[in-house]
C-alpha positions in Angstrom: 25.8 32.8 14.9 29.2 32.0 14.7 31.8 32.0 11.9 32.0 28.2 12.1 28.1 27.7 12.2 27.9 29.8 9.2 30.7 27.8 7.2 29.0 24.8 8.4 25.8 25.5 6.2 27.4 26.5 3.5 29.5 23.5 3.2 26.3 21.5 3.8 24.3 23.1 1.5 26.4 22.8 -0.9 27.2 18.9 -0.9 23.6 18.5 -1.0 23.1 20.8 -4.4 25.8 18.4 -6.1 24.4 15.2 -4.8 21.0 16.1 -6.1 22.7 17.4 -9.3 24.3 14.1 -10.0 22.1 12.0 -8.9 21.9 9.4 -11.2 18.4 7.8 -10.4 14.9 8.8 -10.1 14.9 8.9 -6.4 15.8 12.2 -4.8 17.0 12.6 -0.7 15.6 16.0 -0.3 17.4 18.0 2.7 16.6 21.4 2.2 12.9 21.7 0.0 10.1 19.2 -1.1 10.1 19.2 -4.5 8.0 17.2 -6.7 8.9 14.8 -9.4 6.9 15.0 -12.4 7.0 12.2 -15.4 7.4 13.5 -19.0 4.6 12.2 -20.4 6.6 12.8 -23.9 9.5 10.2 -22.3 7.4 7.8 -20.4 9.6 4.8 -21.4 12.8 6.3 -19.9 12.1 5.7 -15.9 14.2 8.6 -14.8 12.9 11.1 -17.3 11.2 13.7 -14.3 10.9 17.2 -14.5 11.1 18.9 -11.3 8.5 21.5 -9.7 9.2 22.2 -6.2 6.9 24.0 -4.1 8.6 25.0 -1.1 8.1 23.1 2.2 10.3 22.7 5.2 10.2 19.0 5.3 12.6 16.3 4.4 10.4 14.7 1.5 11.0 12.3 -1.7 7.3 13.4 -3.7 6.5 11.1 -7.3 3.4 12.8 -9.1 2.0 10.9 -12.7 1.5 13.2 -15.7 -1.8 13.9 -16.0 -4.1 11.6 -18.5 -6.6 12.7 -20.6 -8.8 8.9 -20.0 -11.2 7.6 -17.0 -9.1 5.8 -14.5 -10.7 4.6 -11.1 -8.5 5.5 -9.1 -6.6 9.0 -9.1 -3.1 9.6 -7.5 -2.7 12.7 -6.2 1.0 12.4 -4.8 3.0 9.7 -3.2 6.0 10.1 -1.4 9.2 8.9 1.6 8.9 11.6 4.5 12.7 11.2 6.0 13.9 11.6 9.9 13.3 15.4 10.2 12.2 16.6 13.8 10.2 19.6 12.7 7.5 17.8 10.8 4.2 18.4 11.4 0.9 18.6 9.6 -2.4 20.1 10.4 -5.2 19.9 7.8 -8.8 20.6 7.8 -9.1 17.8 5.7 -8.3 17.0 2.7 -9.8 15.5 -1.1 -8.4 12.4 -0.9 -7.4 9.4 1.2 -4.0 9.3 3.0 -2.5 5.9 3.5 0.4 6.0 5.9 3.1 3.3 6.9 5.7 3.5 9.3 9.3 2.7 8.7 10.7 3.5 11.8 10.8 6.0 14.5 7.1 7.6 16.0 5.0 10.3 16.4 1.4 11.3 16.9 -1.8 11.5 14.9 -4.7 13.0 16.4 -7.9 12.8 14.5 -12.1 11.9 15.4 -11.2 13.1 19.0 -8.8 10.6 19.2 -4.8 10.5 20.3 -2.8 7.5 18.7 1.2 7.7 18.4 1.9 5.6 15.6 5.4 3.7 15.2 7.4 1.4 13.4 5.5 -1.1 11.2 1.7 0.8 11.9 -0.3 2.7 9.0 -3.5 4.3 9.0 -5.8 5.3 6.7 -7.3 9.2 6.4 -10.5 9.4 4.6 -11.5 12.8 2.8 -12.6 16.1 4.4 -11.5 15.0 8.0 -9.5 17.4 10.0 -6.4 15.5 11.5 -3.6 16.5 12.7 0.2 14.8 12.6 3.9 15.2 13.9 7.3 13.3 14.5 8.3 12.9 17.9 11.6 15.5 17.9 13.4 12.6 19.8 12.8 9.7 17.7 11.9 11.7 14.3 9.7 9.0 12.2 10.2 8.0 8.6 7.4 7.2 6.9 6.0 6.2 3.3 2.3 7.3 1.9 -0.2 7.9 -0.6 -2.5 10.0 -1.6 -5.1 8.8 -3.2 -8.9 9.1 -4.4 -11.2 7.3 -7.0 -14.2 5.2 -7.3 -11.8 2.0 -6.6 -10.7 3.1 -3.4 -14.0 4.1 -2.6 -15.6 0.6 -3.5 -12.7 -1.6 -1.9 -12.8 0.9 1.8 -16.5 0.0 2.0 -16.2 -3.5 0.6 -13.6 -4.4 3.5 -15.6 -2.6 6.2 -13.0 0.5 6.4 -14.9 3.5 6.3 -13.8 6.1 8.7 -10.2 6.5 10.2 -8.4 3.6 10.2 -5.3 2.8 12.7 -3.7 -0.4 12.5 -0.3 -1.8 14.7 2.6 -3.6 13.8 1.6 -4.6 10.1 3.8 -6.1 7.7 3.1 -3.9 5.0 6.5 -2.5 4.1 7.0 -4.4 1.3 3.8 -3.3 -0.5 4.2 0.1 0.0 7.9 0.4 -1.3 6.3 -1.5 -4.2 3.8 0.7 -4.9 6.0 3.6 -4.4 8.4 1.7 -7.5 5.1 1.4 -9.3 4.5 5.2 -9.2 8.2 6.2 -9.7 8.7 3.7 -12.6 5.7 5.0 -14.7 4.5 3.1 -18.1 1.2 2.0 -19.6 0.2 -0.5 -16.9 1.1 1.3 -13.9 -3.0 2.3 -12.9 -3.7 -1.3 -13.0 -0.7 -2.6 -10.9 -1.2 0.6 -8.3 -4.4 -0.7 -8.1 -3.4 -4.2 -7.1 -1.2 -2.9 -4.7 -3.7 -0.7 -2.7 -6.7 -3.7 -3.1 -3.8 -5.5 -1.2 -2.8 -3.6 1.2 -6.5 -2.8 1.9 -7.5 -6.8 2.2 -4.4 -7.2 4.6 -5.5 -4.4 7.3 -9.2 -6.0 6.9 -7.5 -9.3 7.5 -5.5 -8.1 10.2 -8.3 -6.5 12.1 -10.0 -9.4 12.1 -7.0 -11.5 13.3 -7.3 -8.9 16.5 -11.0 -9.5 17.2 -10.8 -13.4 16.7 -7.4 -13.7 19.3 -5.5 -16.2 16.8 -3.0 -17.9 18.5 1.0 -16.8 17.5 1.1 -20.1 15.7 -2.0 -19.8 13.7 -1.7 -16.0 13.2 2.1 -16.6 11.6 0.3 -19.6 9.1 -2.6 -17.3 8.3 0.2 -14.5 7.6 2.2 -16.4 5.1 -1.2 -17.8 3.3 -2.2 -13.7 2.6 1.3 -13.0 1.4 1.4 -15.9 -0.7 -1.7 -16.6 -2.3 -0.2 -16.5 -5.9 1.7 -19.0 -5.1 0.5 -22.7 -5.3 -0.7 -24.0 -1.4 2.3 -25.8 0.7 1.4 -27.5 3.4 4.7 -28.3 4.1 5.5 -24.7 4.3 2.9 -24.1 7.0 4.7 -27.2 9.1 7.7 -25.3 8.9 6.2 -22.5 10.3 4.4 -23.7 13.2 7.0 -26.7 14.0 4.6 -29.1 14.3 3.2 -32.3 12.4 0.7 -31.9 9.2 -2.0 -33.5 11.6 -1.2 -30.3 14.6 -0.8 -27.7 12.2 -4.5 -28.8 10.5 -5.8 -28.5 13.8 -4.3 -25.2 15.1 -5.1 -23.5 12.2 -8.7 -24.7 12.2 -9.6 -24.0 16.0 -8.3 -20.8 15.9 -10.1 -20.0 12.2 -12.6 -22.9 12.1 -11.5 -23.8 8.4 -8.7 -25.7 7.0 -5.4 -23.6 5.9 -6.3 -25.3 2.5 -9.5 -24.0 2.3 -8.5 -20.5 3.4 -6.1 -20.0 0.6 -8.9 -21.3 -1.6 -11.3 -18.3 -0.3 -8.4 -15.5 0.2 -7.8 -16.0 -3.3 -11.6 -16.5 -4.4 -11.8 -13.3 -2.6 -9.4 -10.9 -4.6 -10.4 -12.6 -7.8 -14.0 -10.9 -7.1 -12.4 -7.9 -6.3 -10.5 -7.4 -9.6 -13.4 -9.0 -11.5 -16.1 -6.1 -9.8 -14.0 -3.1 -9.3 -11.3 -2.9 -12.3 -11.3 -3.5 -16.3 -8.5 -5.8 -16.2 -9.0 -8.5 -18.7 -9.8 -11.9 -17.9 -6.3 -13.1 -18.9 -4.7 -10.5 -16.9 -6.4 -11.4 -13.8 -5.5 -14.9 -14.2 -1.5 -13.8 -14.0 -1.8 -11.4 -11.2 -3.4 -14.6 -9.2 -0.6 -16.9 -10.3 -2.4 -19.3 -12.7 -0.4 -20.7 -15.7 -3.2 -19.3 -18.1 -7.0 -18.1 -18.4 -8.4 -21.0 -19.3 -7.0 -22.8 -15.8 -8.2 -19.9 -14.0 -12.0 -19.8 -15.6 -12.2 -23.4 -14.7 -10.6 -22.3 -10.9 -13.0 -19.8 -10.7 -16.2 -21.6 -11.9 -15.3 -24.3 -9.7 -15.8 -21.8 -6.8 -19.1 -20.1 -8.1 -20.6 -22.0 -10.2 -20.2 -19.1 -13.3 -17.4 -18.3 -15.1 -15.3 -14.9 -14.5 -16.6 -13.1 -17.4 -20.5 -14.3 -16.5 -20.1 -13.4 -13.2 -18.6 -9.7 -14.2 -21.3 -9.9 -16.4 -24.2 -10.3 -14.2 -22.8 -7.6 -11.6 -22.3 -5.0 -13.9 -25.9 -5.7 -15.0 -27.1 -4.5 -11.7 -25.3 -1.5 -11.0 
């Protein structure tokens, strides 16, 4: 090696020891190691209080871990993390205890798992369930960067089977970015609420590749698909037809009709059930109060959303969590 090379390194190495030294936020570019960022559970209200435990790896990885807790939560978070443009990566597991969701932000690569060969790229994620061997790599060309979780939990386990995702999942051009980079903010940002809003994120993110899927068997139309798209991403807000014109470019009369061939219900009425839909899921598979459901779905209060709610079932929220967790 020559003089230069080695001069080269050093240089390098060092630049990146005093960028990570004075790096003034929780998020850390790691270029040489994969360390692991721990939250002080003594500092919780200071969101870049991390202590810093770094088990050696040669990948280019940003890893958030919580503190450990010492209550019942339903879901558990093993690790999340940003894997950055790094042609060496590769992983090869026998399986593992926990689910691995996986989104990716640009670049490819390949995943090979239940005898099968996909090579996953910019705006795909797939889901690995427990205990299956898979293995995973960056293309060295076009290195991928990628964001994931790993998680585990009664929740996941309910909401997987609920939306008919058992197994490996694989899943093309998504728009999932967004949820991910929030969830990822969730974990690095930790304070009392942070299970809860984790846990709205991945009920989320599993409901749009459920939705998705089924957009693939049905063969929506472009037009329909894009109105369908903008309903799931906005369900907290209040209905605009308008909105839906402006997406398809055509009248209020056309739009009503493309949107209804292709799904054979209103958009109205959709927005209706999508939101029905993840009301049951917080009201059956979290603690979240009644009140706290009613903001995460956009309504101005509880009372509005009990009324909502009844309107759509015939019980209230808390009668119908009532009579479900009577039969378990």
């Amino acid at each position: 090696m020559s003089i230069i090379c080695i001069l080269r390194k050093k240089i390098g190495f060092f630049i990146n020891f005093t960028c990570n030294l004075f790096e003034k936020t929780s998020h850390y570019n790691i270029l040489s190691t994969r360390k692991v960022l721990f939250m002080k559970k003594d500092n919780i209200s200071n969101p870049s209080a991390f202590v810093t435990h770094p088990p050696a790896t040669p990948f280019k990885e940003s890893v958030w871990v919580w503190p450990k807790i010492d209550h019942f939560e339903p879901i558990d978070l093993s690790s999340t993390g940003i894997t950055l443009r790094d042609s060496r990566y590769r992983i090869v597991s026998p399986g593992r205890n926990y689910y691995v969701f996986e989104y990716i932000i640009a670049g490819k690569g390949h995943l090979f798992v239940d005898g099968q060969h996909f090579q996953p790229g910019a705006g795909d994620v797939y889901i690995l369930p427990p205990h299956t061997p898979h293995e995973y790599y960056t293309d060295p060309c076009d290195p991928w960067e990628k964001i994931w979780f790993n998680v585990s939990g009664q929740l996941i386990d309910s909401l997987l089977e609920a939306y008919h995702l058992t197994g490996s999942v694989y899943l093309q051009q998504t728009d999932l970015e967004e949820l991910f980079r929030k969830g990822v903010e969730t974990v690095r940002f930790y304070k009392r609420t942070a299970y809860t809003e984790l846990a709205g994120i991945l009920l989320e993110i599993i409901s749009r590749i459920h939705l998705q899927q089924g957009d693939i068997l049905t063969n929506a139309s472009s037009k329909a698909l894009h109105m369908k798209n903008y309903i799931d991403q906005h369900w907290q807000q209040p209905f605009s037809l308008d909105e839906l014109c402006r997406i398809s470019g055509k009248s209020a009369t056309q739009t009503l009709r493309i949107f209804r061939r292709d799904y054979g219900t209103t958009p109205g009425a959709y927005y209706q059930q999508r939101r029905f839909s993840i009301a049951v899921s917080y009201l059956e598979n979290t603690t979240n109060s009644i009140r706290n459901i009613a903001g995460i779905l956009g309504f101005a209060n509880e009372f509005h959303f009990s009324q909502w709610f009844k309107k759509q079932s015939g019980v209230s929220p808390a009668n119908y969590r009532r009579k479900v967790r009577l039969h378990e």
